[in-house]
C-alpha positions as CSV (number, residue, x, y, z in Angstrom):
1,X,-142.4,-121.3,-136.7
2,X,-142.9,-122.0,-140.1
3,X,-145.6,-119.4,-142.2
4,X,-147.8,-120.8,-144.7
5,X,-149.5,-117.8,-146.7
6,X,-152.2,-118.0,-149.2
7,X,-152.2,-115.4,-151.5
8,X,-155.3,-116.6,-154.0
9,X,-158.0,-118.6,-154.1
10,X,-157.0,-122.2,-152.8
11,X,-158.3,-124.9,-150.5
12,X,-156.4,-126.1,-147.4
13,X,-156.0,-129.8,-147.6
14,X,-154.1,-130.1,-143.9
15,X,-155.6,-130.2,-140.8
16,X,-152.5,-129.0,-138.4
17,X,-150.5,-125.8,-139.3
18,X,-148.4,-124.1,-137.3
19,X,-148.4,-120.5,-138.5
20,X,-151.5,-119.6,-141.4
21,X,-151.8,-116.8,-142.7
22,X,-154.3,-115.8,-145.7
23,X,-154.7,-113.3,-147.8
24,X,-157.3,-114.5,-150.6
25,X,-160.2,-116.8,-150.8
26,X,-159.5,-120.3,-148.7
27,X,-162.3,-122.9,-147.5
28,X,-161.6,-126.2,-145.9
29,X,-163.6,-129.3,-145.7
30,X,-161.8,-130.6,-143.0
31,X,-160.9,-129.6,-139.4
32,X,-158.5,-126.7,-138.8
33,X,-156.1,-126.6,-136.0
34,X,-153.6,-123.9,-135.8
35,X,-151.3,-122.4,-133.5
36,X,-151.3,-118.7,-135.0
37,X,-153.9,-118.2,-138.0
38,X,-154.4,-114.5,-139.2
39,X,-156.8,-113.6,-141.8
40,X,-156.8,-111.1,-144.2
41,X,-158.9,-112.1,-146.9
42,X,-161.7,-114.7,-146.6
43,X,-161.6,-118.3,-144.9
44,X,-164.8,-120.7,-144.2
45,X,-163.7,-124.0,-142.0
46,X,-166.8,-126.6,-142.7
47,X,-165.3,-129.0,-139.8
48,X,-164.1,-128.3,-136.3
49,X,-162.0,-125.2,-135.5
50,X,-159.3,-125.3,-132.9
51,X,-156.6,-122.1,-133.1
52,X,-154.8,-120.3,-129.9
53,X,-153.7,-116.9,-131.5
54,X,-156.5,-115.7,-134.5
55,X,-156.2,-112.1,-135.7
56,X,-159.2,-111.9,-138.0
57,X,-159.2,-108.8,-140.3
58,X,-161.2,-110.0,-142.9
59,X,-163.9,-112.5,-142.8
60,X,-164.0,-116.0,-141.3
61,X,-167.1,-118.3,-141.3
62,X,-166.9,-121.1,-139.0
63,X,-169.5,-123.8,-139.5
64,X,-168.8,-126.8,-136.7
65,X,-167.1,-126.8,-133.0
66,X,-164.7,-123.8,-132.3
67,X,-162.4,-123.2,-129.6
68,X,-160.4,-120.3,-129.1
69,X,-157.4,-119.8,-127.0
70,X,-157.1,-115.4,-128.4
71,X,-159.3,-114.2,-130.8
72,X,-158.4,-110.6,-131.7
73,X,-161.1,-109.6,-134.3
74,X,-161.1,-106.4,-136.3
75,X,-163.0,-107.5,-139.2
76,X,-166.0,-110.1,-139.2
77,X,-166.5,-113.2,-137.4
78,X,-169.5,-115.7,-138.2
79,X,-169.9,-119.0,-136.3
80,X,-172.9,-121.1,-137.2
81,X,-171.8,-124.4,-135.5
82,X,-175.0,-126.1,-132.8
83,X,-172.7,-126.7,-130.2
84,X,-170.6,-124.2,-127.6
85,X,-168.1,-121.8,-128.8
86,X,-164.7,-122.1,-125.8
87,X,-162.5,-119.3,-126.1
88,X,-159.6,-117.7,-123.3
89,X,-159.6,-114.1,-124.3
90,X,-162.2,-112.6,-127.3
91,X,-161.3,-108.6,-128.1
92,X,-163.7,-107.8,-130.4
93,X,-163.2,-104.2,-132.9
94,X,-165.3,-105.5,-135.7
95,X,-168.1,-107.5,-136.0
96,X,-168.5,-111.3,-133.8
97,X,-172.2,-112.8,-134.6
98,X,-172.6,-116.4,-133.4
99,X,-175.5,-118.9,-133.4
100,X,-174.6,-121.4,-130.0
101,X,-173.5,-120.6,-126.5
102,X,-170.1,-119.1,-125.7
103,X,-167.7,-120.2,-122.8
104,X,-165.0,-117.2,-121.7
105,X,-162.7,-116.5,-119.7
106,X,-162.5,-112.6,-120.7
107,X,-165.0,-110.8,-123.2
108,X,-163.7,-107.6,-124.5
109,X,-166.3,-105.6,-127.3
110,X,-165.7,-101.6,-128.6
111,X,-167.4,-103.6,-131.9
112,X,-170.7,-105.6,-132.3
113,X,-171.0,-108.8,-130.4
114,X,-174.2,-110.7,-131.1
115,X,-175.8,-114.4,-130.2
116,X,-178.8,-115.3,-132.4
117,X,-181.0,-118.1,-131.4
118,X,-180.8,-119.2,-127.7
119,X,-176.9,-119.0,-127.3
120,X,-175.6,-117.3,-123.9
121,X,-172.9,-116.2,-122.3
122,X,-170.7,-117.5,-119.5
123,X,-168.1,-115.5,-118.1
124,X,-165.6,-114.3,-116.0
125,X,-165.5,-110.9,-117.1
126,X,-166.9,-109.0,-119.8
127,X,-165.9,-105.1,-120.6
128,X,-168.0,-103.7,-123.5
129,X,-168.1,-100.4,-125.1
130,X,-169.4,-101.0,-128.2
131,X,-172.9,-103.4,-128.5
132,X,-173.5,-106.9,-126.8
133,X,-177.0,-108.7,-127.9
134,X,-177.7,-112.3,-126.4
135,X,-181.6,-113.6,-126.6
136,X,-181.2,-115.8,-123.7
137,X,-178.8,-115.5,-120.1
138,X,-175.0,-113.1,-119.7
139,X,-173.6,-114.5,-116.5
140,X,-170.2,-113.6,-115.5
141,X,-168.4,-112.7,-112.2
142,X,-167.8,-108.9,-113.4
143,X,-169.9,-107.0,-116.1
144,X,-168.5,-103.6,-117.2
145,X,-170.6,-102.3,-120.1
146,X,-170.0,-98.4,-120.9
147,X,-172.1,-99.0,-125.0
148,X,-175.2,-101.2,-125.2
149,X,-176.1,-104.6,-123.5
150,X,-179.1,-106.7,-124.1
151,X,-180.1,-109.7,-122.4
152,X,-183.1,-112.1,-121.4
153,X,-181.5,-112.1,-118.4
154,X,-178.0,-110.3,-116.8
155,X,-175.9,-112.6,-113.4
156,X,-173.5,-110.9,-112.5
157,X,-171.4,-110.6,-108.5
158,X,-170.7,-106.9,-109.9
159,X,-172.4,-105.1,-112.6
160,X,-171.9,-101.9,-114.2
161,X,-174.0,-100.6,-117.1
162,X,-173.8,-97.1,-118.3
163,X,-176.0,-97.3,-121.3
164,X,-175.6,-95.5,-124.6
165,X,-176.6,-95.3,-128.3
166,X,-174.6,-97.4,-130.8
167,X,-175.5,-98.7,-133.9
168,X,-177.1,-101.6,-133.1
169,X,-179.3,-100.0,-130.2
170,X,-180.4,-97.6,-132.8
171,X,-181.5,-100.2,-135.7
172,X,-183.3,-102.6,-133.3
173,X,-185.3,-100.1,-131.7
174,X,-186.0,-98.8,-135.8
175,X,-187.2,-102.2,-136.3
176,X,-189.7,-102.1,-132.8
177,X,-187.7,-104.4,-131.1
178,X,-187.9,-103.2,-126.9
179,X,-184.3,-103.0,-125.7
180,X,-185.4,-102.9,-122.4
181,X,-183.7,-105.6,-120.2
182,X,-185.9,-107.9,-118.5
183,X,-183.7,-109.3,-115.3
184,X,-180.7,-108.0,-113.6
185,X,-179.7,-110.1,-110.9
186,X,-176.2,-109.3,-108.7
187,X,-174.8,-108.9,-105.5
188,X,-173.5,-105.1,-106.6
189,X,-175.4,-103.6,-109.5
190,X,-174.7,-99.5,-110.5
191,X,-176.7,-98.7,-113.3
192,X,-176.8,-95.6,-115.6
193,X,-179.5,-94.4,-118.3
194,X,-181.1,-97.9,-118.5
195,X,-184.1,-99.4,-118.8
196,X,-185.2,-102.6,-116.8
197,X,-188.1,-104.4,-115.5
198,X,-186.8,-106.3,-112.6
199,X,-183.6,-105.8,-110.9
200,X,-182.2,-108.1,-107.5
201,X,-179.5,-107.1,-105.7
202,X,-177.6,-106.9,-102.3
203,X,-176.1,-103.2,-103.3
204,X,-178.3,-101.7,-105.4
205,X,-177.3,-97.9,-107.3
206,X,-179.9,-96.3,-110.2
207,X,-178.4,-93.5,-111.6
208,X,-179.7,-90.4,-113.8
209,X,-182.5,-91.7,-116.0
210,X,-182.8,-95.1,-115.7
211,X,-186.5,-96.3,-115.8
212,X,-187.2,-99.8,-113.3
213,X,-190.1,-101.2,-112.7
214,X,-189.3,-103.1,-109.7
215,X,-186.5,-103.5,-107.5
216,X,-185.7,-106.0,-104.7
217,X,-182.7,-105.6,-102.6
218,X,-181.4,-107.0,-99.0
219,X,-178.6,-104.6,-97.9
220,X,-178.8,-100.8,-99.5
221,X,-180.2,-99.0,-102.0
222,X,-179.6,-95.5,-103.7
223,X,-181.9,-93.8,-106.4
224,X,-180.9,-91.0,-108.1
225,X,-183.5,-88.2,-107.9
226,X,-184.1,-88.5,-112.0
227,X,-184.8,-91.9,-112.1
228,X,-188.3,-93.5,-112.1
229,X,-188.8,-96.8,-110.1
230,X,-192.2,-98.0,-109.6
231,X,-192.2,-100.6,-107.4
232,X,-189.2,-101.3,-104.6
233,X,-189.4,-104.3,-101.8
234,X,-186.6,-104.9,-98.8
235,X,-185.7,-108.5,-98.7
């Protein structure tokens, strides 16, 4: 595969590359496909973005239409294009912040993952230890989340959130921002030191010091003897 490296500050004028690698200041105008892209220094792509293997160790900023086969980012990540980000596999170590909805296969975060505006998520499986923030919906078929989660509204078939402190927990609630989820909704749900107002399930487990407001479940229930649940209805 032949491996074009940028070493200083330069502008792409392709479109198609096969291997990219950069390691000083690029932009582009115009779309970027590549097959394997790694960045080290800084690249901002003002046109669409296709790429199926990105390590990002340094700073992208992607302004238009993204898709993603295998984004492996350890640095930062900023995509401020309207419509969907696509993506197969995102493992995220650094710092991902996008402004549009994202479309996964498999969502991987021990970093900061964030969706400002109204984007949401839609999954097939999301592991997290490290922080997820979305304004609007996370749906997914499995949600493993061992750091922080935030959403309008969590779908899941089977959830799992054992919530701690992380950085970004700890600077929204410093800002008065409630980091209490509204809506859990699943068909097995096991949750751990988290606070929600409503959560509707078939299996339904609230461990040590989670605070619910109301519960509705059709098959069983278990509350752990620390917990505080205010309201609970059979369905």
């Amino acid at each position: 595969m032949e491996q074009i490296v940028v070493k200083g500050n330069e502008k792409l004028t392709k479109i198609q590359y096969e291997g990219l690698t950069i390691n000083g200041y690029t932009e582009t105008e115009n779309a970027l496909e590549a097959v394997s892209l790694i960045v080290n220094g800084f690249l901002k792509c003002q046109n669409r973005f296709s790429c199926k293997d990105f390590l990002c160790k340094g700073t992208t900023r992607l302004m238009d239409d993204v898709s993603i086969e295998n984004l492996q980012c350890k640095g930062a990540l900023f995509s401020s294009g309207a419509k969907e980000v696509k993506a197969g596999r995102i493992t995220c170590q650094g710092a991902v912040k996008l402004s549009s909805d994202l479309v996964i296969d498999t969502l991987d975060v021990t970093g900061s993952f964030s969706i400002r505006n109204e984007g949401c998520i839609k999954a097939r499986a999301i592991n997290a230890e490290g922080s997820v923030a979305v304004n609007n919906t996370i749906e997914a078929e499995t949600i493993n989340s061992f750091g922080f989660i935030y959403a309008d509204t969590i779908i899941a078939k089977s959830i799992y959130i054992r919530s701690k402190k992380t950085p970004v927990s700890k600077a929204l609630k410093s800002e008065g921002v409630d980091t209490t989820i509204p809506t859990i909704i699943g068909d097995e749900i096991e949750l751990v030191n988290v606070r929600v107002h409503e959560v509707k399930g078939k299996y339904i487990k609230i461990g040590p010091n989670c605070k619910i407001d109301k519960i509705e479940y059709s098959r069983n229930l278990a509350i752990d003897e620390s917990a505080k649940v205010e309201e609970i209805i059979k369905i």
